[in-house]
TIFI-921808 format. One line per 4 residues: number of its first residue (from 0); their letters; for each residue z, y, x of N, C-alpha, C. Coordinates in steps of 0.2 Angstrom, whole numbers. Example, Ala and Ser with C-alpha at 12.3 -4.5 7.8 and 13.67 -1.06 7.14 Angstrom:
# TIFI-921808
0> AS> 39 -28 66 39 -22 62 39 -16 66 | 35 -11 64 36 -5 68 39 0 64
# end
This chain:
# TIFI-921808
0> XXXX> 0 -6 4 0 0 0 0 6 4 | 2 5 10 6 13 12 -1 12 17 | -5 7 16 -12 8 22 -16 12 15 | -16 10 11 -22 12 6 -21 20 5
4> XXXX> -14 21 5 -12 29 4 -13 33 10 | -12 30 17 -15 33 21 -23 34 23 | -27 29 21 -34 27 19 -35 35 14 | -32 36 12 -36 41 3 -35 48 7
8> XXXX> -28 47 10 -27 56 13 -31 56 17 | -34 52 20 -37 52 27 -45 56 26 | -46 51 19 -53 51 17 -53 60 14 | -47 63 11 -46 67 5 -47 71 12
12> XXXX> -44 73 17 -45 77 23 -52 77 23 | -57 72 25 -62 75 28 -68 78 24 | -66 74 17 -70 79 14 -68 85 12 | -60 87 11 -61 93 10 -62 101 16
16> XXXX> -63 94 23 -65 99 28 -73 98 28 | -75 94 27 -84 95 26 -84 98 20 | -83 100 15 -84 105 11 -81 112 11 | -77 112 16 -74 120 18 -81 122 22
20> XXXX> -84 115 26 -89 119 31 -94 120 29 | -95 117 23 -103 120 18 -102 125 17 | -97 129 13 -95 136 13 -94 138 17 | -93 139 23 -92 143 27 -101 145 30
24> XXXX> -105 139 29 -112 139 34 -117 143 28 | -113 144 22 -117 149 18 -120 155 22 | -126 156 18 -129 162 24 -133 166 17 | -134 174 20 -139 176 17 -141 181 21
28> XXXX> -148 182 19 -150 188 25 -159 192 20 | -162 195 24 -169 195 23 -174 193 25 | -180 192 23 -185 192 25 -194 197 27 | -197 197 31 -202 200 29 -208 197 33
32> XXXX> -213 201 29 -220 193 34 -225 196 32 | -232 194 32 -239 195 33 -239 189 28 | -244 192 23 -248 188 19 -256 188 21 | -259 181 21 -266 181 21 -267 178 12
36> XXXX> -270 182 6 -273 180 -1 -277 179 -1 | -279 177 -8 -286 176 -10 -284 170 -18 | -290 170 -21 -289 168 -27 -294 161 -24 | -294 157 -30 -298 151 -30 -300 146 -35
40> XXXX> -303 145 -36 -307 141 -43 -313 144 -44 | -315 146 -53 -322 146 -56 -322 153 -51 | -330 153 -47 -333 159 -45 -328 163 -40 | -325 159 -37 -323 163 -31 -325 163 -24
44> XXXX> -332 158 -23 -332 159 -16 -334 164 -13 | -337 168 -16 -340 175 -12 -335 182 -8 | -329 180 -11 -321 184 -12 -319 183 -4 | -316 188 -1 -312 188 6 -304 189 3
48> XXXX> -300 188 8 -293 187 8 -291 194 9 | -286 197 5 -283 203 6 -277 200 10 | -276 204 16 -270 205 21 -264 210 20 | -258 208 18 -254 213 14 -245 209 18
52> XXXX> -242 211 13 -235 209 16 -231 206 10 | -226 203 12 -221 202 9 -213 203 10 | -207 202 7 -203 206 10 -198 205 3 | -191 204 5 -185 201 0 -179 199 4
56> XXXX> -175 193 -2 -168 193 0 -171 183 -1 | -165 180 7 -164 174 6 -158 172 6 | -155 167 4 -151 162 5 -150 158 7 | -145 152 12 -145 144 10 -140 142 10
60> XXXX> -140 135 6 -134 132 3 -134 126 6 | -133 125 10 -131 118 14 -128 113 8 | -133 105 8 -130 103 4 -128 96 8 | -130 93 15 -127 87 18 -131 89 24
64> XXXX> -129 84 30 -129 92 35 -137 89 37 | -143 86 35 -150 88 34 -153 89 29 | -150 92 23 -155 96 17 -150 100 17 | -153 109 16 -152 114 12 -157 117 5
68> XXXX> -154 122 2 -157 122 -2 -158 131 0 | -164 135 -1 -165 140 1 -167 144 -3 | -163 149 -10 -168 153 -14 -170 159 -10 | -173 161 -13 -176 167 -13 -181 171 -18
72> XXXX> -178 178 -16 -182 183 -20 -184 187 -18 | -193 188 -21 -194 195 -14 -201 196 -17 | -204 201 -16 -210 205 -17 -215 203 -13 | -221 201 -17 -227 198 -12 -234 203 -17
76> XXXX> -237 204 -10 -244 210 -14 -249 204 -11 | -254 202 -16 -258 198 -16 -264 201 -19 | -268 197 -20 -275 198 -24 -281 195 -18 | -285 201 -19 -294 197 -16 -296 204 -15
80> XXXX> -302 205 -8 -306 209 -5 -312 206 -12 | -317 211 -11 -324 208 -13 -332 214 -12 | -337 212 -13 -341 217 -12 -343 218 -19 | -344 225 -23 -343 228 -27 -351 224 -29
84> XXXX> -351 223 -37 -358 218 -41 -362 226 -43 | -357 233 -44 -358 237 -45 -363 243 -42 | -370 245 -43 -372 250 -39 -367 256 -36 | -367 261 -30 -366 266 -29 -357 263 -28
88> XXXX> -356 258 -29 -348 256 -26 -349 251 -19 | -346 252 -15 -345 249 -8 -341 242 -8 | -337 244 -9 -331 235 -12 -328 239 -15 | -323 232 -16 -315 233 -20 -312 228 -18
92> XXXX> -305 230 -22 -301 227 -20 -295 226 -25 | -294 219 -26 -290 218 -33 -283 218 -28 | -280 220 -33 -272 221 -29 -267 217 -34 | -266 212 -35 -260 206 -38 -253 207 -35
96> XXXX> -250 211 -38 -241 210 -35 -238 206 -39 | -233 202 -37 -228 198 -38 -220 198 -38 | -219 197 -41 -211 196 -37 -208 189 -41 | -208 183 -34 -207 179 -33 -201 175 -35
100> XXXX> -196 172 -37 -190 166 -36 -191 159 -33 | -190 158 -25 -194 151 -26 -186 148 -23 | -183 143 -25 -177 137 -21 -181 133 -19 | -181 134 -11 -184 131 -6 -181 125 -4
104> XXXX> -182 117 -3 -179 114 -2 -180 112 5 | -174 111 12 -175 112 17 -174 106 20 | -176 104 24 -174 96 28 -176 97 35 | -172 96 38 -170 95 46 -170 91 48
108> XXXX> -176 87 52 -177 80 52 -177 79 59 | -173 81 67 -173 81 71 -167 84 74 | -163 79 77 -157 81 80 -157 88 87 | -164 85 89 -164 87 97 -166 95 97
112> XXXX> -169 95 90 -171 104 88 -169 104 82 | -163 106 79 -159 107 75 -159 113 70 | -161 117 72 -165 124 70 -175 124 65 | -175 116 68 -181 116 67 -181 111 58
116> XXXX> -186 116 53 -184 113 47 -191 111 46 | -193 107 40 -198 105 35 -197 107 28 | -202 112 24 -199 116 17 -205 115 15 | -202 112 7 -204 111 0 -202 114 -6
120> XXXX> -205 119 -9 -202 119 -16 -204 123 -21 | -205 123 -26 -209 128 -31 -207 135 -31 | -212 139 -36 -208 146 -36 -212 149 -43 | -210 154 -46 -210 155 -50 -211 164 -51
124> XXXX> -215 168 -52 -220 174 -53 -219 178 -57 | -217 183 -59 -217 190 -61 -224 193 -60 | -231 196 -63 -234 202 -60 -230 207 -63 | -232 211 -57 -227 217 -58 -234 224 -60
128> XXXX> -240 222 -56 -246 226 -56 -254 224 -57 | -257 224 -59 -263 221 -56 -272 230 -54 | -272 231 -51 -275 237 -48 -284 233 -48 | -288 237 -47 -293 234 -46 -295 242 -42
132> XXXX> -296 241 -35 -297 248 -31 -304 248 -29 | -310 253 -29 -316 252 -27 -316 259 -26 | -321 259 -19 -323 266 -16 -331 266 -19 | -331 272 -21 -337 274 -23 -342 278 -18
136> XXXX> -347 278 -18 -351 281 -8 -356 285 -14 | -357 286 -23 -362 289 -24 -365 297 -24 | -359 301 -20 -361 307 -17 -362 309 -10 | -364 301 -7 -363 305 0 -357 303 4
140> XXXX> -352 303 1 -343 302 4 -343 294 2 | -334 294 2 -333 290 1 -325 289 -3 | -326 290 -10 -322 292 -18 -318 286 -17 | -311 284 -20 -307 278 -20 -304 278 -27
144> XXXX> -307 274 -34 -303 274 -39 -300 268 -43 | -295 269 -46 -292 263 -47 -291 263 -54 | -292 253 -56 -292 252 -63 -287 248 -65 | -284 249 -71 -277 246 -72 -280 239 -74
148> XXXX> -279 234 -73 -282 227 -77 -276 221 -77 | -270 224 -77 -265 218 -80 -265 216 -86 | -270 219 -90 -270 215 -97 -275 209 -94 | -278 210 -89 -283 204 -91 -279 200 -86
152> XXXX> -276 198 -83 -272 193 -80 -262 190 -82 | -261 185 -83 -255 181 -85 -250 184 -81 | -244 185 -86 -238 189 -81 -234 185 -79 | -237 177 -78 -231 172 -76 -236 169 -70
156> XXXX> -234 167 -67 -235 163 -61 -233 157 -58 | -235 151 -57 -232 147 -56 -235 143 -48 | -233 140 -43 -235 137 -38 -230 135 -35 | -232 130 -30 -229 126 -27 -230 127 -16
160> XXXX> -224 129 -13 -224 130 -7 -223 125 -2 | -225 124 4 -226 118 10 -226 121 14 | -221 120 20 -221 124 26 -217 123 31 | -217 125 36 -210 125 42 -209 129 43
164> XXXX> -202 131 47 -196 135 48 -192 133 56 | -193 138 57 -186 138 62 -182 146 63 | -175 142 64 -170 146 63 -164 146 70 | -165 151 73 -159 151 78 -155 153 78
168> XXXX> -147 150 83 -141 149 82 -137 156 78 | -141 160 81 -136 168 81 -143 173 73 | -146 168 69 -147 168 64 -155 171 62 | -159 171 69 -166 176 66 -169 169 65
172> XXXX> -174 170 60 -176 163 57 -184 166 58 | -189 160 57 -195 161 57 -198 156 54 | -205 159 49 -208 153 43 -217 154 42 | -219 148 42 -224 149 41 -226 142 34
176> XXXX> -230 146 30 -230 142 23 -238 142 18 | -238 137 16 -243 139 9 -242 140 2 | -243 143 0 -244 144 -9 -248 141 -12 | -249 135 -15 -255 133 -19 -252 134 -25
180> XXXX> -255 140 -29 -254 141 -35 -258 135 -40 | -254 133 -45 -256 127 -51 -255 133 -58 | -254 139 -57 -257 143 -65 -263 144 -65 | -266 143 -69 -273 149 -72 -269 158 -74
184> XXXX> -273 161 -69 -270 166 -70 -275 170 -73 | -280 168 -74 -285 173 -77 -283 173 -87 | -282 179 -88 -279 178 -97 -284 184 -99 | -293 185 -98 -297 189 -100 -298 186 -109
188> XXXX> -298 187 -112 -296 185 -119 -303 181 -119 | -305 175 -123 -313 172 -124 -314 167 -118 | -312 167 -112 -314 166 -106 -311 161 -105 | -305 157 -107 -300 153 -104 -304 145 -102
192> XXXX> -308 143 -108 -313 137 -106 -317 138 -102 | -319 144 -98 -325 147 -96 -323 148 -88 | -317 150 -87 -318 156 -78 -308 151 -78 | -306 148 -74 -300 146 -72 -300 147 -64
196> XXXX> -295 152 -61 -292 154 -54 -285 156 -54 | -283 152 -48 -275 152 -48 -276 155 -41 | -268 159 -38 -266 162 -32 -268 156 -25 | -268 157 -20 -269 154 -15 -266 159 -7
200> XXXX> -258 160 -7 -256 164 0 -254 160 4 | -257 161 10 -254 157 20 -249 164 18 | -244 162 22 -237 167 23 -234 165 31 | -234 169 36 -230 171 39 -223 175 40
204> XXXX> -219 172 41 -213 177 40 -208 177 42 | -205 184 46 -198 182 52 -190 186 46 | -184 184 48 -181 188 46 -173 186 49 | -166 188 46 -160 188 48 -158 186 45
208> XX> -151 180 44 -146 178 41 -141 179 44 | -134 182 40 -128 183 41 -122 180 39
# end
């Protein structure tokens, strides 16, 4: 008896010191980075990638000592370059903001580089804006006007992120990841059986945990 009661306290210790030190290894910090966009599906391929940024708030929650769980929330400017179908216009440029929630799920699959992670995990889209910018060249110059077109696109977003990570002792992290977006974002009224394009962002991105 007096083995098994020292068996429980024994056991009652260590997990309440492995659970004091998941809370303690709570972290949050920022992030900011470089986006390469672009859209993808019906009638995209003539479209070049708009180069823009991203930038938010991150988290992790250590759930066993190789998964964590990483949310975050942060502001992402996406959209698509293109060459204007339009006479007397030069190009444009659709400009898609977002503001993102994704809980990033994190695995550390290497003891020898400890810092070094593998991340998985959906995310979930706000548009906040949708622009559609074209310089005009019909006088000689070179005119810049902008059209509001968020009616014609869906205010929710949905995809799915894959990527890697590393993170050093003293807390600067660094991530490199894909977005494949799985919504139809196009919501042009009449068109849904006709035109379907979902997001598509490569992300780069360095930041600090505290």
């Amino acid at each position: 008896m007096n083995k098994r009661i020292f068996f429980l306290v024994l056991l009652a210790g260590f997990l309440s010191q492995k659970m004091t030190s998941q809370v303690e290894s709570f972290q949050m910090g920022l992030k900011v980075g470089l986006n390469v966009a672009d859209v993808v599906g019906d009638g995209t391929d003539d479209l070049d990638v708009r180069t823009s940024v991203h930038l938010g708030l991150v988290a992790e929650i250590p759930i066993i000592e190789i998964l964590a769980i990483q949310p975050e929330l942060y502001y992402s400017f996406q959209g698509y370059k293109a060459d204007s179908p339009e006479p007397n216009f030069e190009d444009e440029t659709l400009k898609l903001d977002y503001i993102y929630l994704t809980p990033t799920i994190k695995y550390y699959p290497f003891y020898t580089a400890p810092g070094f992670s593998i991340e998985v995990g959906p995310q979930v889209g706000y548009l906040t804006s949708a622009i559609l910018e074209r310089k005009n060249t019909a006088n000689g110059g070179t005119e810049t006007s902008d059209v509001d077109l968020k009616e014609s696109f869906s205010e929710i977003d949905f995809g799915v992120n894959l990527g890697l990570g590393y993170q050093f002792e003293f807390g600067t992290f660094f991530q490199a990841r894909y977005n494949f977006g799985i919504a139809d974002i196009d919501d042009i009224e009449g068109l849904e059986d006709e035109a379907s394009i979902r997001n598509g962002v490569f992300q780069v991105s360095f930041g600090y945990k505290f």
